[in-house]
VMD Tcl script that builds the backbone (N, CA, C; Angstrom):
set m [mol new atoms 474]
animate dup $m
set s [atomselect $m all]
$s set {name element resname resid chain x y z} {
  {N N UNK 1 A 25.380 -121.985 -6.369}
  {CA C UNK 1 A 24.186 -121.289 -5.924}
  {C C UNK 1 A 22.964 -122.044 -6.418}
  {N N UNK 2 A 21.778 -122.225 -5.667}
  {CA C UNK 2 A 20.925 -122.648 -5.781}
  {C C UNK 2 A 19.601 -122.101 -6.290}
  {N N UNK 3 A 18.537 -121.982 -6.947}
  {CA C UNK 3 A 18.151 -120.996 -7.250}
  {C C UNK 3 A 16.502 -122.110 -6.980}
  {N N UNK 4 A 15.543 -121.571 -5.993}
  {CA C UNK 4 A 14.554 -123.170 -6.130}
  {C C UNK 4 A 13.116 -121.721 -5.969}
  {N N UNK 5 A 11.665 -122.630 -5.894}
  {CA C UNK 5 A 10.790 -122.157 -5.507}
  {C C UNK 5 A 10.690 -122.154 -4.363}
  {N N UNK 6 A 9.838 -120.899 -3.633}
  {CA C UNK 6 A 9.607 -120.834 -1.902}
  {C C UNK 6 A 8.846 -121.522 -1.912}
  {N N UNK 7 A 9.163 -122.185 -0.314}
  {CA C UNK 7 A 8.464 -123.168 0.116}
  {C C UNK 7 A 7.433 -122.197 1.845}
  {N N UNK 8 A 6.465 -122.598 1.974}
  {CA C UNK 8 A 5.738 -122.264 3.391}
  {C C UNK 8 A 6.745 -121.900 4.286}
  {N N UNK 9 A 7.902 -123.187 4.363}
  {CA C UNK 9 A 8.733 -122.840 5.519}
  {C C UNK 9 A 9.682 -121.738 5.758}
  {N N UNK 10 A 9.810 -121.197 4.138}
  {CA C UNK 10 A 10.255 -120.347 4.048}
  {C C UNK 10 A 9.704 -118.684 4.555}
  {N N UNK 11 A 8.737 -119.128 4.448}
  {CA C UNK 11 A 7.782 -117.606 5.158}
  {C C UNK 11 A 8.683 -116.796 6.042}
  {N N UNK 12 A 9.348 -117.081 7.128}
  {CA C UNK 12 A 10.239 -116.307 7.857}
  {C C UNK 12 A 10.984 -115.469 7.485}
  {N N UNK 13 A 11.441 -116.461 6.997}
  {CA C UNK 13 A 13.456 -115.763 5.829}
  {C C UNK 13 A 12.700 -114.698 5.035}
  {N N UNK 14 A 11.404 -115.189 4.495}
  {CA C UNK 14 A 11.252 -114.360 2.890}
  {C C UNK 14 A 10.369 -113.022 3.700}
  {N N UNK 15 A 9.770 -113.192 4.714}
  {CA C UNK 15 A 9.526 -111.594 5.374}
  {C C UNK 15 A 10.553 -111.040 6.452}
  {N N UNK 16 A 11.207 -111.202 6.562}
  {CA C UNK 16 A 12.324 -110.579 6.942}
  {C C UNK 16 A 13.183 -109.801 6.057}
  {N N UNK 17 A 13.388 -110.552 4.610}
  {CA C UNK 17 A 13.942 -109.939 3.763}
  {C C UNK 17 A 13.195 -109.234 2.918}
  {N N UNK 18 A 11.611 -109.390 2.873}
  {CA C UNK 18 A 10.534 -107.847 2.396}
  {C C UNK 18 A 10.775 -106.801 3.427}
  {N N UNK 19 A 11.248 -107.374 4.599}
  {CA C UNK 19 A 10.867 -105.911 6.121}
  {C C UNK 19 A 12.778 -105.158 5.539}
  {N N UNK 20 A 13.678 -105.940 4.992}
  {CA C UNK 20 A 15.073 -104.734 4.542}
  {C C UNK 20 A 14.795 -104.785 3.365}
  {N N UNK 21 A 14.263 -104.915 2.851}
  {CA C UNK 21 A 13.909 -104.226 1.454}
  {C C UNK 21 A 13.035 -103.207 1.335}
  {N N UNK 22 A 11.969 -102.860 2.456}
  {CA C UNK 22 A 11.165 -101.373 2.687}
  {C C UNK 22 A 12.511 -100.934 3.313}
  {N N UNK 23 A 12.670 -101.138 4.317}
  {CA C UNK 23 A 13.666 -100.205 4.700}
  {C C UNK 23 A 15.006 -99.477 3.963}
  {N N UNK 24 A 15.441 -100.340 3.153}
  {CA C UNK 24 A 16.576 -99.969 1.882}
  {C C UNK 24 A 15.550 -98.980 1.364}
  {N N UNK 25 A 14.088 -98.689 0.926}
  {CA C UNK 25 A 13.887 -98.086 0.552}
  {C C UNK 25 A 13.350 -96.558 0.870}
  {N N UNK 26 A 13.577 -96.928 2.633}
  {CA C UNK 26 A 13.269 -95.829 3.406}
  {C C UNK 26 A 12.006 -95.801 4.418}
  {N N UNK 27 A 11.505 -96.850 4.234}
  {CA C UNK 27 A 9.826 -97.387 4.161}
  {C C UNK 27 A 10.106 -98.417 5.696}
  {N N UNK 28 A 8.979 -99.015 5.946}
  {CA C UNK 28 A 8.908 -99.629 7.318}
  {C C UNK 28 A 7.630 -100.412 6.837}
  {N N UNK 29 A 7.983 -101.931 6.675}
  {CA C UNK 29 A 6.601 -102.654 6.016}
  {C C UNK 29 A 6.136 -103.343 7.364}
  {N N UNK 30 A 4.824 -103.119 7.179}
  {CA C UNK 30 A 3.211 -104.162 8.252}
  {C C UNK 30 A 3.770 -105.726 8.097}
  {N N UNK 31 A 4.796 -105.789 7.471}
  {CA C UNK 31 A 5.096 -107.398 6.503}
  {C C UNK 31 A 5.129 -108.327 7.508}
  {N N UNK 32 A 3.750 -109.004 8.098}
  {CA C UNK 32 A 4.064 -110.509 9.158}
  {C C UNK 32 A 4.162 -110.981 8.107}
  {N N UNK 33 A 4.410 -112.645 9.166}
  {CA C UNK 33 A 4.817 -114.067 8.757}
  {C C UNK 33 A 2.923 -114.567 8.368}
  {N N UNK 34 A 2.379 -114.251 8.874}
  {CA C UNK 34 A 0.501 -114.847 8.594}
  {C C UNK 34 A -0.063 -114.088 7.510}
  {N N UNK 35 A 0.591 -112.950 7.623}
  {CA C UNK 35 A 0.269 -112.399 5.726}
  {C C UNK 35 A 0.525 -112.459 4.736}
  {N N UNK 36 A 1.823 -113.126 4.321}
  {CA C UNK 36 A 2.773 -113.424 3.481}
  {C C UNK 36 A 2.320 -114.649 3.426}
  {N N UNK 37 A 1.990 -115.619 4.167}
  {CA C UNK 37 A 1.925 -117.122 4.272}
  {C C UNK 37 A 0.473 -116.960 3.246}
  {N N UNK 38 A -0.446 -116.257 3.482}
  {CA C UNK 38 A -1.744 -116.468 3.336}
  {C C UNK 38 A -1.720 -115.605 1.700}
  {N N UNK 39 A -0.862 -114.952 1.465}
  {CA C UNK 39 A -1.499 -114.174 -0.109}
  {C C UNK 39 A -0.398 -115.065 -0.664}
  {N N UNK 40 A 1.022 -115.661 -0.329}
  {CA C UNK 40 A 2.041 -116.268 -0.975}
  {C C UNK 40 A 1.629 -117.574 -1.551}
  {N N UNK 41 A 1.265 -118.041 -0.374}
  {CA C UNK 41 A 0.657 -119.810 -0.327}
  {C C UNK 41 A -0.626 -120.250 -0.006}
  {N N UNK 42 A -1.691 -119.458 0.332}
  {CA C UNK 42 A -2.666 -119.760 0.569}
  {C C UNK 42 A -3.843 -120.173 -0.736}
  {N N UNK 43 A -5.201 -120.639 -0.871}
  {CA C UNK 43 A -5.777 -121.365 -1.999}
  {C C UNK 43 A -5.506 -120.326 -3.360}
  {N N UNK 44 A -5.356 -118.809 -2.970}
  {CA C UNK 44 A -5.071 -118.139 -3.586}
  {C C UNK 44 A -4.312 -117.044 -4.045}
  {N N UNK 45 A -3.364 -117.040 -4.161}
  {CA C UNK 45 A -1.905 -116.914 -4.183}
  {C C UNK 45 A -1.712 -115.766 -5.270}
  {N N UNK 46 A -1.296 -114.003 -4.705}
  {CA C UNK 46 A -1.020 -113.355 -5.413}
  {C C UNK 46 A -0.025 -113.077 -5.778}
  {N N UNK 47 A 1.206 -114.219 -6.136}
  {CA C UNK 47 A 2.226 -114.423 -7.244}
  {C C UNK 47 A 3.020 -115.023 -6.753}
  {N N UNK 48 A 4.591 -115.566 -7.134}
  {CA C UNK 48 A 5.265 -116.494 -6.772}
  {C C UNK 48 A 6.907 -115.801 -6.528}
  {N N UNK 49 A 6.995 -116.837 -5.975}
  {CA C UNK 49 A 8.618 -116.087 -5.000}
  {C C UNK 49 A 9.368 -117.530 -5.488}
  {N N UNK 50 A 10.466 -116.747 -5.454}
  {CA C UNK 50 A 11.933 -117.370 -6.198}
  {C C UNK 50 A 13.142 -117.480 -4.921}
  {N N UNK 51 A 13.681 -118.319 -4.556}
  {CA C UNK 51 A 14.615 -118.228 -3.640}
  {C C UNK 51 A 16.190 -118.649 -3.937}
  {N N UNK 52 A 17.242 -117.926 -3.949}
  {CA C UNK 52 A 18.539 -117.814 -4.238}
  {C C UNK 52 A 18.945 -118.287 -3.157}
  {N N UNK 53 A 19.714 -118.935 -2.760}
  {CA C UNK 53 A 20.484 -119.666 -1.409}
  {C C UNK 53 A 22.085 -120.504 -1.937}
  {N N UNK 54 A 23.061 -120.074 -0.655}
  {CA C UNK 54 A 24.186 -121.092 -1.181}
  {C C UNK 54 A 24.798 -121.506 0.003}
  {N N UNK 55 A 25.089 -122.636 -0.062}
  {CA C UNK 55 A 24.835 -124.098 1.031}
  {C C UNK 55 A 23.763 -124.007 2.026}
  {N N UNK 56 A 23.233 -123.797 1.890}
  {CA C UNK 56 A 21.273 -123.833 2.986}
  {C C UNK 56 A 21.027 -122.491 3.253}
  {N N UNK 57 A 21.945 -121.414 3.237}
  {CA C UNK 57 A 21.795 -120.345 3.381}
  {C C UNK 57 A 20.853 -119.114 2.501}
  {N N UNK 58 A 19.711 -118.294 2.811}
  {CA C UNK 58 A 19.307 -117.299 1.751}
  {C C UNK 58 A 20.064 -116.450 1.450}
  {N N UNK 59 A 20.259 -116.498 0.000}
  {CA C UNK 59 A 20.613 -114.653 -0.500}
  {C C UNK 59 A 19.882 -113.668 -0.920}
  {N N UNK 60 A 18.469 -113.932 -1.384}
  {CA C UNK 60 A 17.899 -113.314 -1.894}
  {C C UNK 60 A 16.484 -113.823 -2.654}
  {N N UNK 61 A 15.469 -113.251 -3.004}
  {CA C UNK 61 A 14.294 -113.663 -3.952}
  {C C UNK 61 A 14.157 -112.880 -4.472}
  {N N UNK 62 A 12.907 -113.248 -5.210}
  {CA C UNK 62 A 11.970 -112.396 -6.777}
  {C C UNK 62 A 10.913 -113.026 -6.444}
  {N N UNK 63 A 10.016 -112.085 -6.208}
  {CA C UNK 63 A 8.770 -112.150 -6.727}
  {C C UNK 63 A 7.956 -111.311 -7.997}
  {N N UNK 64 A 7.145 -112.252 -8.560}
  {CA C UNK 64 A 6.732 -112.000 -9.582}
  {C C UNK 64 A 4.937 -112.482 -9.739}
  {N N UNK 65 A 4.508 -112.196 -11.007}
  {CA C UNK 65 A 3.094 -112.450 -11.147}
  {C C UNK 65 A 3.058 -112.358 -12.851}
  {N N UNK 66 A 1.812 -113.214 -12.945}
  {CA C UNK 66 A 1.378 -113.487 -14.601}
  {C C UNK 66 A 0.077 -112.077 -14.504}
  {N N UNK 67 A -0.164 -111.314 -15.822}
  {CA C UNK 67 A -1.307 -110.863 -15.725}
  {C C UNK 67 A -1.365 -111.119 -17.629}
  {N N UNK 68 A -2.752 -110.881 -17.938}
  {CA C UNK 68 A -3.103 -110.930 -19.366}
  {C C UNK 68 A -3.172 -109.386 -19.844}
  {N N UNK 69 A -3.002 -109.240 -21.055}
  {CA C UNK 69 A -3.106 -107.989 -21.775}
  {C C UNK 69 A -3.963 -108.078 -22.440}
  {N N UNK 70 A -5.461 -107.538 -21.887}
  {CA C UNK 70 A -6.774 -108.106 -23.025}
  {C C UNK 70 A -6.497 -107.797 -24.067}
  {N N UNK 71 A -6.081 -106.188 -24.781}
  {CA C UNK 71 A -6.269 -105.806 -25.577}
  {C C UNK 71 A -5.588 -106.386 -26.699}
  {N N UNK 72 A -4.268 -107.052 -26.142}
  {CA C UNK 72 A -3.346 -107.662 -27.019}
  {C C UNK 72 A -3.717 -108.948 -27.298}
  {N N UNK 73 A -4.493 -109.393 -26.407}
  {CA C UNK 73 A -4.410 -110.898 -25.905}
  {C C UNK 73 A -3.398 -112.263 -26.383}
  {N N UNK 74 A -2.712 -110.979 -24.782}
  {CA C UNK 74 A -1.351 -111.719 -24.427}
  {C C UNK 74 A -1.054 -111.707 -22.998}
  {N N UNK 75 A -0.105 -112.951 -22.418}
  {CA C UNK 75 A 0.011 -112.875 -21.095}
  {C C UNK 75 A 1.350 -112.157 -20.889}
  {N N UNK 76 A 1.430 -111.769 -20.009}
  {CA C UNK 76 A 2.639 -111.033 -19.563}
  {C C UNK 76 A 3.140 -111.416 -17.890}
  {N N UNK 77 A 4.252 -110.864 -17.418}
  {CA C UNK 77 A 4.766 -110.633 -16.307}
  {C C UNK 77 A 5.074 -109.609 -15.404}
  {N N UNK 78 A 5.088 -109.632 -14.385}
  {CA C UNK 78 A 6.078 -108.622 -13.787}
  {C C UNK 78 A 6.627 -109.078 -12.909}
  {N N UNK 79 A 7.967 -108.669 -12.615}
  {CA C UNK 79 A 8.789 -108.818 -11.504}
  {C C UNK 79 A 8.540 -107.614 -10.528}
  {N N UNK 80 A 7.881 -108.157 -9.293}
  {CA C UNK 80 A 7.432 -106.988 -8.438}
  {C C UNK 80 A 8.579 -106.974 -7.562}
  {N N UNK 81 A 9.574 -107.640 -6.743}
  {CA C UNK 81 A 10.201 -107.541 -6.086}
  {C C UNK 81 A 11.647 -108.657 -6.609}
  {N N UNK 82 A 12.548 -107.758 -6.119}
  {CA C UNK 82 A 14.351 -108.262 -6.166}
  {C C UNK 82 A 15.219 -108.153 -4.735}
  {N N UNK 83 A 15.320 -109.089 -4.370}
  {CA C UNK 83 A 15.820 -108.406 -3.229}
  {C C UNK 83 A 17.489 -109.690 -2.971}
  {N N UNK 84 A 18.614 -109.207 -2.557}
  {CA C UNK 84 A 19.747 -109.902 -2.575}
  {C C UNK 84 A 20.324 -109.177 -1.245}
  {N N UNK 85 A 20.716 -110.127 -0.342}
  {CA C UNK 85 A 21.040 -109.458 1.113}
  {C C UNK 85 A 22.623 -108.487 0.502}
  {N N UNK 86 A 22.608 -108.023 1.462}
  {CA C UNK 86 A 23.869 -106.848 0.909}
  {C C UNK 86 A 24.977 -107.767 1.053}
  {N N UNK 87 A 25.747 -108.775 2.060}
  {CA C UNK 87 A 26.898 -109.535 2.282}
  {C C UNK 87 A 27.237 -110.358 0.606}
  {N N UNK 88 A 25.493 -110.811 -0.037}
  {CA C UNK 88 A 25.467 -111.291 -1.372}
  {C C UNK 88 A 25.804 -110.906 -2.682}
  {N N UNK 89 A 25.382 -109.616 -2.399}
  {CA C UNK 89 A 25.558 -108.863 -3.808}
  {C C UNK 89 A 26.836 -108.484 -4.825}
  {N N UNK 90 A 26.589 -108.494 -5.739}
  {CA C UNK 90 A 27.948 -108.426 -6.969}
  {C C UNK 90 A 27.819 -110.371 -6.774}
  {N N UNK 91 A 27.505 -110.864 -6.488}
  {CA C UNK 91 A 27.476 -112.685 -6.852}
  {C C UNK 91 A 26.979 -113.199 -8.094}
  {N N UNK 92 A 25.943 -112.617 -8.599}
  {CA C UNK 92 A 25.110 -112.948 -9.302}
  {C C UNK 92 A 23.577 -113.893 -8.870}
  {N N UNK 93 A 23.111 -113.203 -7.951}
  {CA C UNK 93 A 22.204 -114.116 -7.541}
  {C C UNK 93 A 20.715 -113.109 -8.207}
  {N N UNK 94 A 21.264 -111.880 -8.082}
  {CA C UNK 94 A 20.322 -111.282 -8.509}
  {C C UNK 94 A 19.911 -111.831 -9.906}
  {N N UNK 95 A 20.875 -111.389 -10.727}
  {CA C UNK 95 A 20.832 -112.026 -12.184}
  {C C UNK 95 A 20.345 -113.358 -12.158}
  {N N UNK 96 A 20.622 -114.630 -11.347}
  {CA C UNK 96 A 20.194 -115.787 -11.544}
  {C C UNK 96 A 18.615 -115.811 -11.266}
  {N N UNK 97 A 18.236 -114.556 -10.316}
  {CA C UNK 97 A 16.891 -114.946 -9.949}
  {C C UNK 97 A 16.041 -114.101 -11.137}
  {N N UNK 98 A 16.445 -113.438 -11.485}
  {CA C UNK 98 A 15.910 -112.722 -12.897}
  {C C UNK 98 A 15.346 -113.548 -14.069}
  {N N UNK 99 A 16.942 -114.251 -14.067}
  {CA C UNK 99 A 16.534 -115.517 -15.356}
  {C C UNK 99 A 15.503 -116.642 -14.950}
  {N N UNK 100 A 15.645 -117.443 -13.595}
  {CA C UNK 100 A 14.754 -117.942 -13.359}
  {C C UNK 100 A 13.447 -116.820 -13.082}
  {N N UNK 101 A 12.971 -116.104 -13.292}
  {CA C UNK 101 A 11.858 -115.940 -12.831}
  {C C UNK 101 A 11.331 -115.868 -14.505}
  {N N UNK 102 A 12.066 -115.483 -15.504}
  {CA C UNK 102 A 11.872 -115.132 -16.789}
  {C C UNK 102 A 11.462 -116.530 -17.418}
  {N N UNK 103 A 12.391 -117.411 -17.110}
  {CA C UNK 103 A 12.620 -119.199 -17.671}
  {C C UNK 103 A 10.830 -119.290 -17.011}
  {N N UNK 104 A 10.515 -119.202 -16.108}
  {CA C UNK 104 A 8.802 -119.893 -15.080}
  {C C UNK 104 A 8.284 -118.692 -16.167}
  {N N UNK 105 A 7.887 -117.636 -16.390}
  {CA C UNK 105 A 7.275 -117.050 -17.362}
  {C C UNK 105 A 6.988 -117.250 -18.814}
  {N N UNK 106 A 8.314 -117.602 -19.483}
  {CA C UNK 106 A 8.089 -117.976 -20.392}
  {C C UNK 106 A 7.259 -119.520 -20.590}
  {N N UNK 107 A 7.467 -120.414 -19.539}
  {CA C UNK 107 A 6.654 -121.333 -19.549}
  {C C UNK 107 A 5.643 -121.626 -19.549}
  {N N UNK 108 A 4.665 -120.419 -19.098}
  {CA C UNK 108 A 3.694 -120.036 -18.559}
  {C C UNK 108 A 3.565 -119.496 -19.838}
  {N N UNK 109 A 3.666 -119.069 -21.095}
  {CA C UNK 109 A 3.386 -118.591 -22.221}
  {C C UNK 109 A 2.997 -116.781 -22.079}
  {N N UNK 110 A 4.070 -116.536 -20.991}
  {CA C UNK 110 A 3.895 -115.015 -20.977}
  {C C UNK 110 A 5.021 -114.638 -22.429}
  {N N UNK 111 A 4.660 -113.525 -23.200}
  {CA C UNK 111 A 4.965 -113.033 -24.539}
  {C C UNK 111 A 6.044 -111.791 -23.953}
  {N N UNK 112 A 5.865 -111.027 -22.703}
  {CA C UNK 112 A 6.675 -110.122 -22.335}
  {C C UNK 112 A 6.514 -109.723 -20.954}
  {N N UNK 113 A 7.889 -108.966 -20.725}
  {CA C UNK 113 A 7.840 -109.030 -19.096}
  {C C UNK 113 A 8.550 -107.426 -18.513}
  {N N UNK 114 A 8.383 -107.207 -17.653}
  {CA C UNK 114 A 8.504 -105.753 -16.848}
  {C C UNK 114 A 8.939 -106.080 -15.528}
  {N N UNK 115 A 9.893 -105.048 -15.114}
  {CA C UNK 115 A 9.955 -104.337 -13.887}
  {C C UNK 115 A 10.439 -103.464 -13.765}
  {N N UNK 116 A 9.861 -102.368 -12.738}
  {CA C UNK 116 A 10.114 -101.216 -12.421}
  {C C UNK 116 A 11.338 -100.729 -11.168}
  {N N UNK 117 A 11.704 -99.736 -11.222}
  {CA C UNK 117 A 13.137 -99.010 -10.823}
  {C C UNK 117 A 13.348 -97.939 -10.173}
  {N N UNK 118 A 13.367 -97.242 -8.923}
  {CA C UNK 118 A 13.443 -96.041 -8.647}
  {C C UNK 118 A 14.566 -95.808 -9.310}
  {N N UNK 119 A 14.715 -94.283 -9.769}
  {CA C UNK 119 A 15.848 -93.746 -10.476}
  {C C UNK 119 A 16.876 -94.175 -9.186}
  {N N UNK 120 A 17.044 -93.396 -7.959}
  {CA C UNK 120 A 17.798 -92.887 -7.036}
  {C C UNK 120 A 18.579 -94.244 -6.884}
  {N N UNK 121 A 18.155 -95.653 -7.329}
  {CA C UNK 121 A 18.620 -96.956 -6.878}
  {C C UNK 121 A 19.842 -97.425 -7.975}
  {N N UNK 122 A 20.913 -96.489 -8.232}
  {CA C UNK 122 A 22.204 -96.578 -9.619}
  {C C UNK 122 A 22.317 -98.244 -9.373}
  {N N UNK 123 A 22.736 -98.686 -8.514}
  {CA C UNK 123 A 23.329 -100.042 -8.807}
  {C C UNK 123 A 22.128 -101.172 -9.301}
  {N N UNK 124 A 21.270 -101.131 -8.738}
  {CA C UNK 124 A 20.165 -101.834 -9.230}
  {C C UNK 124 A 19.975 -101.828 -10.797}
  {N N UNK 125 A 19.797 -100.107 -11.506}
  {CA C UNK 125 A 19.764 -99.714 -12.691}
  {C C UNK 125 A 20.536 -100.721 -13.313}
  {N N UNK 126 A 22.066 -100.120 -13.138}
  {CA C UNK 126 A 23.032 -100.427 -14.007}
  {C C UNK 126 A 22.977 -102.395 -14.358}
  {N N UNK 127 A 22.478 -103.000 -13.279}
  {CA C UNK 127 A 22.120 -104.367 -13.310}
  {C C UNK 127 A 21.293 -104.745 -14.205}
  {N N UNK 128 A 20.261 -104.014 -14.471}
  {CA C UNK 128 A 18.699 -104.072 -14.937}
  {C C UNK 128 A 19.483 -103.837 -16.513}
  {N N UNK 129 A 19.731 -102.541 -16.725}
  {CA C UNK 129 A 20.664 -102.064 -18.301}
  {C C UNK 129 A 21.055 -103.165 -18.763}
  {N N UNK 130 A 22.362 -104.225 -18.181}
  {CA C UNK 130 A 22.835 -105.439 -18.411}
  {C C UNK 130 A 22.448 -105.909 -19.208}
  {N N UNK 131 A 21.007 -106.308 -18.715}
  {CA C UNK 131 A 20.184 -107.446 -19.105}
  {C C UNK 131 A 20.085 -107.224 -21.040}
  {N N UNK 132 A 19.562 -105.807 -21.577}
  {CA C UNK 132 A 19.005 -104.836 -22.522}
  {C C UNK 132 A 17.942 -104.937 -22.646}
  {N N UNK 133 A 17.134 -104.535 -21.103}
  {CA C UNK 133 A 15.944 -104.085 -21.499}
  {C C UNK 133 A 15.154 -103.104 -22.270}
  {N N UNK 134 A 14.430 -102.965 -22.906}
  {CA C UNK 134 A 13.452 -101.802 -23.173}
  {C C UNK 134 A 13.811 -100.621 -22.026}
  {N N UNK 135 A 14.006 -99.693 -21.474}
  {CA C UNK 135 A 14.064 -98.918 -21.046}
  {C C UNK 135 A 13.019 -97.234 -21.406}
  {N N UNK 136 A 11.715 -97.180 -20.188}
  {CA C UNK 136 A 11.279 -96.019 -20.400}
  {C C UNK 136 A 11.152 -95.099 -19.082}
  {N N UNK 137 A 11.194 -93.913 -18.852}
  {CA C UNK 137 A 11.056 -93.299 -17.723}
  {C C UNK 137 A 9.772 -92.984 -17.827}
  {N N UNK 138 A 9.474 -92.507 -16.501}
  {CA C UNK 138 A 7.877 -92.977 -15.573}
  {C C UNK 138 A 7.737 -92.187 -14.951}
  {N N UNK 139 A 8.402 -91.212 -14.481}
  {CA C UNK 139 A 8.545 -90.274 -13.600}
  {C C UNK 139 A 9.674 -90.201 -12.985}
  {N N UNK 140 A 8.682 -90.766 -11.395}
  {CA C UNK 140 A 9.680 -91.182 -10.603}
  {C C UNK 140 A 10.419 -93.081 -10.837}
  {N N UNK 141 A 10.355 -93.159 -11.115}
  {CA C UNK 141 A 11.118 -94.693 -11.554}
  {C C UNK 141 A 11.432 -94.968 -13.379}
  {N N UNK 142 A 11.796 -96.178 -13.211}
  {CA C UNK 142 A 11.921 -96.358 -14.847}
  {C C UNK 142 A 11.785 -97.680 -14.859}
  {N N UNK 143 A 10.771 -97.582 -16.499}
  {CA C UNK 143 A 10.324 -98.846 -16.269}
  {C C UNK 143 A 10.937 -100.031 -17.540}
  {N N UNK 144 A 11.433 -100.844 -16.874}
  {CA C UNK 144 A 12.064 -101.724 -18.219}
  {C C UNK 144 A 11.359 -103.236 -18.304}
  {N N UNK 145 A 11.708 -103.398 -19.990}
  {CA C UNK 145 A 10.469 -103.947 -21.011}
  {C C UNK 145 A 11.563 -105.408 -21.407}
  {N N UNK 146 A 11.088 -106.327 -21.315}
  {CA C UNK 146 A 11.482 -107.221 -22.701}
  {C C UNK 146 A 10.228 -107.875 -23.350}
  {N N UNK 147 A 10.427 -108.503 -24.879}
  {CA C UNK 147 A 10.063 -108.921 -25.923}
  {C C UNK 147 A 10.116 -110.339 -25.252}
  {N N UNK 148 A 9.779 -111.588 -26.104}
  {CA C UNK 148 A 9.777 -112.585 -25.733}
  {C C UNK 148 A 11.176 -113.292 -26.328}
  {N N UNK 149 A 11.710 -112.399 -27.632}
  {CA C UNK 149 A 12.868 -112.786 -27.761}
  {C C UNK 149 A 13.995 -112.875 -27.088}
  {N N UNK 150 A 13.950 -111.358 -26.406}
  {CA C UNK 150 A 15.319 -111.074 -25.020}
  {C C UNK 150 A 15.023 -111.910 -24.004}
  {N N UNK 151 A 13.503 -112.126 -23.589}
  {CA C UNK 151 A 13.112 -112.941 -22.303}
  {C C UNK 151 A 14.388 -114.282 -22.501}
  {N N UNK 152 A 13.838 -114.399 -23.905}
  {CA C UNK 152 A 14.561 -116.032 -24.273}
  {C C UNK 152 A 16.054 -116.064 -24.355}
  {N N UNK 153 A 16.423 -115.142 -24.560}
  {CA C UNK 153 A 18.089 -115.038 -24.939}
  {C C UNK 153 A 18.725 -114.874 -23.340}
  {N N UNK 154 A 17.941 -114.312 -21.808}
  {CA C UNK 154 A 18.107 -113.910 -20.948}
  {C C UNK 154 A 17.901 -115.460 -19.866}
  {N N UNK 155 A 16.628 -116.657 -20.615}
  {CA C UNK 155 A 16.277 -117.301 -19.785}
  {C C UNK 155 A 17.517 -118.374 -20.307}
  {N N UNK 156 A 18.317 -118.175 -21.620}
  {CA C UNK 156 A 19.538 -119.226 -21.737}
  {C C UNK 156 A 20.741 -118.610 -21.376}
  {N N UNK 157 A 20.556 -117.850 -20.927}
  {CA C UNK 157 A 21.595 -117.399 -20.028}
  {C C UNK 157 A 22.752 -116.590 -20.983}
  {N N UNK 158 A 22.238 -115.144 -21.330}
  {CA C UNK 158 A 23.191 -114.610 -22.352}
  {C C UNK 158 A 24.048 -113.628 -21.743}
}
mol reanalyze $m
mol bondsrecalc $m
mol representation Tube
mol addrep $m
């Protein structure tokens, strides 16, 4: 399995697989190919996508983003999106795109990192648990935490 950064050309594959990932969630996304191109890759770019593929084929991405924590002043992460086509899943692509997105964070001198969980989504959870995140509930979702130590123990592959 391959695990690389999206490329422009990728724009297709990677909104197609945001348009079943609203829908897995019940949802119906506006998600073109000229909107994604333009906030993904354009001069200014609101965060970066991860692409899982095995022999030329997609399985899945992560997108993610750096933000700072003034108060701490510290940078951080989040993983805003996971997505692994269903034929993929139980592979480990999810997990691989996790670590790579954690490995580009920590490089980036983010100190800690997040993503969030609808409860109702068990298999996702139980994936996320794996890892040993921080774990807090939010309401409706739950939101899990690592340190820069787990980041690190997660980006060598534990």
């Amino acid at each position: 399995m391959l695990i690389r950064p999206a490329q422009v050309a990728d724009v297709p594959v990677l909104a197609g697989m945001i348009r079943n990932l609203s829908l897995y969630h019940g949802d119906v996304s506006p998600m073109s190919d000229a909107f994604l191109q333009e906030h993904a890759f354009g001069s200014n770019p609101y965060g970066f996508f991860i692409i899982a593929e095995q022999n030329g084929v997609p399985l899945g991405f992560s997108q993610y983003a750096f933000r700072i924590d003034y108060p701490f002043a510290i940078r951080n992460m989040i993983l805003h999106l996971l997505y692994v086509n269903e034929a993929a899943r139980g592979q480990g692509a999810g997990r691989q795109l996790i670590a790579a997105s954690i490995r580009n964070g920590l490089a980036a001198g983010c100190q800690k990192f997040r993503i969030n969980c609808e409860k109702d989504n068990t298999s996702t959870l139980a994936v996320y648990r794996r890892f040993g995140f921080k774990e807090t509930d939010s309401g409706e979702s739950i939101r899990f935490d690592a340190d820069r130590a787990l980041m690190e123990k997660i980006a060598a592959g534990i």
